[in-house]
LUMVO-186018 format. One line per field, with one value per residue (C-alpha): x, z, y; residue in one letter; residue number from 1. Coordinates in Angstrom, 1 decimal. Example, Ala and Ser with C-alpha at 12.3 -4.5 7.8 and 13.67 -1.06 7.14 Angstrom:
c1: 12.3, 13.7
c3: 7.8, 7.1
c2: -4.5, -1.1
type: A, S
seq: 1, 2
//
This chain:
c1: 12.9, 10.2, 7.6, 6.3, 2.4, 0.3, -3.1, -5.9, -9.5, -10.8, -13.7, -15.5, -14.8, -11.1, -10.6, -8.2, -7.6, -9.1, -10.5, -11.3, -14.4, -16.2, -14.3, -15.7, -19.6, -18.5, -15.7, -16.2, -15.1, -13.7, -11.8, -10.7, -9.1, -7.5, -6.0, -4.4, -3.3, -1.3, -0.1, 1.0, 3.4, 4.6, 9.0, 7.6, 5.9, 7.0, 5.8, 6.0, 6.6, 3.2, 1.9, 5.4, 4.7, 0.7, 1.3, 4.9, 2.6, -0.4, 0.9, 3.8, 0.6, -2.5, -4.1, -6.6, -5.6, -2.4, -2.1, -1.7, -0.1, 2.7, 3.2, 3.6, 5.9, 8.1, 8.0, 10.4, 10.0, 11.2, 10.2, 11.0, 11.6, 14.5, 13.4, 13.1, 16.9, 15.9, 13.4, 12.8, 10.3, 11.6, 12.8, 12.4, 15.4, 15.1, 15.4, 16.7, 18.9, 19.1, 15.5, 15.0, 18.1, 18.2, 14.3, 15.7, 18.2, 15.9, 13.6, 16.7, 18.0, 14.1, 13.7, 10.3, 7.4, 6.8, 7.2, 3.6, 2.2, -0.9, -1.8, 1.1, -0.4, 2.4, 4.9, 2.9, 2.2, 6.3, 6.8, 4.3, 6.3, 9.4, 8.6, 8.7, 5.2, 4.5, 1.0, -1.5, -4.7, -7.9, -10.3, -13.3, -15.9, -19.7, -19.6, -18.9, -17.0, -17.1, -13.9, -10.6, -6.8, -7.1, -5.3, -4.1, -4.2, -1.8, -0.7, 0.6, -1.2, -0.1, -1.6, -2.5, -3.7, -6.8, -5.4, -7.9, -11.4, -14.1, -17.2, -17.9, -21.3, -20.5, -20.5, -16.7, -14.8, -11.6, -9.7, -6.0, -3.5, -0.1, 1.6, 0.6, 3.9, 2.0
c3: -8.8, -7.6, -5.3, -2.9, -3.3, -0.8, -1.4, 1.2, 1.0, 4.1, 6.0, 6.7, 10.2, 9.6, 9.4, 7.1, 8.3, 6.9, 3.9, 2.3, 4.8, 3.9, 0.7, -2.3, -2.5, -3.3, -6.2, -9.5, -12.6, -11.9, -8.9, -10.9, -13.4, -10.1, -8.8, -12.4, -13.1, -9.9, -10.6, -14.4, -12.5, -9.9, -10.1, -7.0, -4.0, -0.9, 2.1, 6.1, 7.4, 8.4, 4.8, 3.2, 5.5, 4.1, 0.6, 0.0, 1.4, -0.6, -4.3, -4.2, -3.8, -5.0, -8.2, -8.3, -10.7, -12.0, -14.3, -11.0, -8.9, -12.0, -11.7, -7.8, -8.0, -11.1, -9.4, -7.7, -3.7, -1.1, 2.8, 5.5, 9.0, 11.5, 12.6, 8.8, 8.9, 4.6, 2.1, 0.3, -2.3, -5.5, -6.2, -2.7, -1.0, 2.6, 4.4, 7.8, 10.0, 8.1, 6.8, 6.0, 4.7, 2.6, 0.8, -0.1, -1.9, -3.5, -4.5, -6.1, -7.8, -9.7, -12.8, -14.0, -12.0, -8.5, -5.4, -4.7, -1.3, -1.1, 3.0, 5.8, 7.9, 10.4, 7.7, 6.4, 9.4, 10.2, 6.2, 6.8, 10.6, 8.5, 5.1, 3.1, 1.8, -1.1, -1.8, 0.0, -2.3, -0.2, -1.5, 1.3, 1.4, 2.6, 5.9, 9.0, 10.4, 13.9, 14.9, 13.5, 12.8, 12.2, 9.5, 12.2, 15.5, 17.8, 15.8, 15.9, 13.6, 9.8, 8.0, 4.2, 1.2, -1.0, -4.9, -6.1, -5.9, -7.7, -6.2, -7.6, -8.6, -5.8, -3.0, -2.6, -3.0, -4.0, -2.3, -3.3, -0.3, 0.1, 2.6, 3.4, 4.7, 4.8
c2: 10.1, 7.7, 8.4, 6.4, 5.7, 3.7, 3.0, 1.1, -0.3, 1.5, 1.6, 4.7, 4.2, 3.9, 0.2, -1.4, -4.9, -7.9, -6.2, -9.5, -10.2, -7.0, -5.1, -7.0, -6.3, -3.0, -4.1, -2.4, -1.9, 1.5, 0.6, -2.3, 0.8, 2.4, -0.8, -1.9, 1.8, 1.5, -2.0, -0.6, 2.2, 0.1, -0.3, -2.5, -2.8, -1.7, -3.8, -4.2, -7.4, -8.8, -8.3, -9.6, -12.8, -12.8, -12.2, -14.4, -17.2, -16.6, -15.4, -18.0, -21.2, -19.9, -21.6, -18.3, -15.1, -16.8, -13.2, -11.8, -13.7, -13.6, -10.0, -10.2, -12.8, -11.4, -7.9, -6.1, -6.0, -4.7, -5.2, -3.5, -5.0, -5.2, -9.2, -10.5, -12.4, -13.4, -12.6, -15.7, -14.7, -13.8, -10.3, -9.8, -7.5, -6.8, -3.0, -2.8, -0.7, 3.0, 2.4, 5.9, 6.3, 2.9, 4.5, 7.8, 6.1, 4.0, 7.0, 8.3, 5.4, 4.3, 6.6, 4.6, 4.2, 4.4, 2.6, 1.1, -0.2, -1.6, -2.0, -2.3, 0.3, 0.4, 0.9, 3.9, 5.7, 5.2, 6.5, 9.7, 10.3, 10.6, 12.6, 9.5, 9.1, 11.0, 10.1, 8.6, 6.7, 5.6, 4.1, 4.9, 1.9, 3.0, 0.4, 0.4, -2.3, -1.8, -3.7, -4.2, -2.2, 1.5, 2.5, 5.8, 4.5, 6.6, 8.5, 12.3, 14.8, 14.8, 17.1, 16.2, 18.1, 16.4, 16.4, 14.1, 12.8, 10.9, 8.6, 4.9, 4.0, 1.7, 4.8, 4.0, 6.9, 7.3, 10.3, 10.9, 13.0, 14.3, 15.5, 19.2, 21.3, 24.2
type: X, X, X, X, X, X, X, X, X, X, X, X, X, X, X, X, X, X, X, X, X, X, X, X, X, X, X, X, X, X, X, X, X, X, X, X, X, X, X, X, X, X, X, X, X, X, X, X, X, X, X, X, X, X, X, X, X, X, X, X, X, X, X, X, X, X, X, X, X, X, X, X, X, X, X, X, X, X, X, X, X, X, X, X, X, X, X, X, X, X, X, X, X, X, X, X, X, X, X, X, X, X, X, X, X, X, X, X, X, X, X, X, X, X, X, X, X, X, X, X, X, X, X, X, X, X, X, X, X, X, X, X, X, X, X, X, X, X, X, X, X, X, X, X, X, X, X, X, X, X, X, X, X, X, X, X, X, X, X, X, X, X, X, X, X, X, X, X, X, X, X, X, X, X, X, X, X, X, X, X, X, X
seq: 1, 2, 3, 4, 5, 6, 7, 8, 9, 10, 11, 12, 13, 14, 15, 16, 17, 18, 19, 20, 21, 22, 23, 24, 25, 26, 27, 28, 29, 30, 31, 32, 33, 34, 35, 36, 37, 38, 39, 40, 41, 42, 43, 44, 45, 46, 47, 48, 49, 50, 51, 52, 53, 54, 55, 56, 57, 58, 59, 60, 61, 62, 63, 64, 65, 66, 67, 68, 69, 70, 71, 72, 73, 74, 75, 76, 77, 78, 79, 80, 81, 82, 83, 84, 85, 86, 87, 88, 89, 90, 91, 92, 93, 94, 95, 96, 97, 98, 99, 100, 101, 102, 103, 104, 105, 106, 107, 108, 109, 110, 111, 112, 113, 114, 115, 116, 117, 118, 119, 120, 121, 122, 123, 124, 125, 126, 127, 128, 129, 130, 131, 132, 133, 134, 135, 136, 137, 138, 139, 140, 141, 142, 143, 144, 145, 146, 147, 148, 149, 150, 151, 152, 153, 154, 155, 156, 157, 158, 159, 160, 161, 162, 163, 164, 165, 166, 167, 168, 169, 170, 171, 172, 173, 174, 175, 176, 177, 178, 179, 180, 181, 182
//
């Protein structure tokens, strides 16, 4: 059974949006390792709608990272949104209506690898309301941003339980949750 893993660059303030204008000062060789390790065990990426919108747009034209933008392309997809009529990017299948219902089944049907995510903050913060995240990856830069989507705005208490931990030469650190019944 696949889990469902979502992992964000995040300010220590809490910010998560527009990591490109203040994320890669602090890129290293070691979150490099955690970033490709999750890539490695992705069955695919799960994605909201803002991001599917971003990132169909972006890895479908960009000349940069062609390695990369390969594997997004060629990967399995899935996003989730009740406006989307079509999902035109390749491998792309769209989740509406039973949502819930439509990811458990998907959990159940991938034997290899996980379900990654990598940002959609509204998705995740739906995913941990409904006991569909099963791990959650940050990787906590040392700024403050000051402005900008919280990765847990409004939202109701969750708590989580700290599995893993290790600091970057970089100061980033890179904390590893689940979800804490207890």
């Amino acid at each position: 059974m696949a889990k469902i893993v979502s992992s964000f660059f995040i300010s220590l303030d809490g910010v998560v949006e527009s990591p490109d204008q203040w994320h890669f000062p602090y890129w290293s060789d070691e979150m490099g390792a955690v970033v490709q390790a999750g890539m490695q065990n992705a069955a695919g990426f799960l994605m909201g709608r803002r991001l599917y919108d971003e990132w169909s747009a972006y890895w479908t034209t960009t000349d940069q990272d062609p390695e990369v933008a390969a594997a997004f392309n060629n990967a399995r997809k899935w996003v989730v949104s009740d406006t989307l009529e079509k999902a035109d990017w390749s491998n792309t299948t769209l989740v509406s209506g039973d949502v819930a219902g439509r990811l458990r089944e998907l959990k159940e049907e991938i034997t290899e690898g996980d379900i990654q995510m990598s940002g959609s903050a509204t998705t995740v913060r739906w995913l941990l309301a409904n006991g569909l995240l099963d791990e959650l990856h940050l990787l906590v830069h040392p700024i403050v941003v000051g402005r900008g989507r919280r990765l847990f705005e409004d939202t109701p208490t969750h708590k989580l339980k700290l599995v893993g931990s290790e600091t970057f030469k970089t100061g980033v650190l890179h904390l590893s949750y689940v979800p804490d019944a207890g």
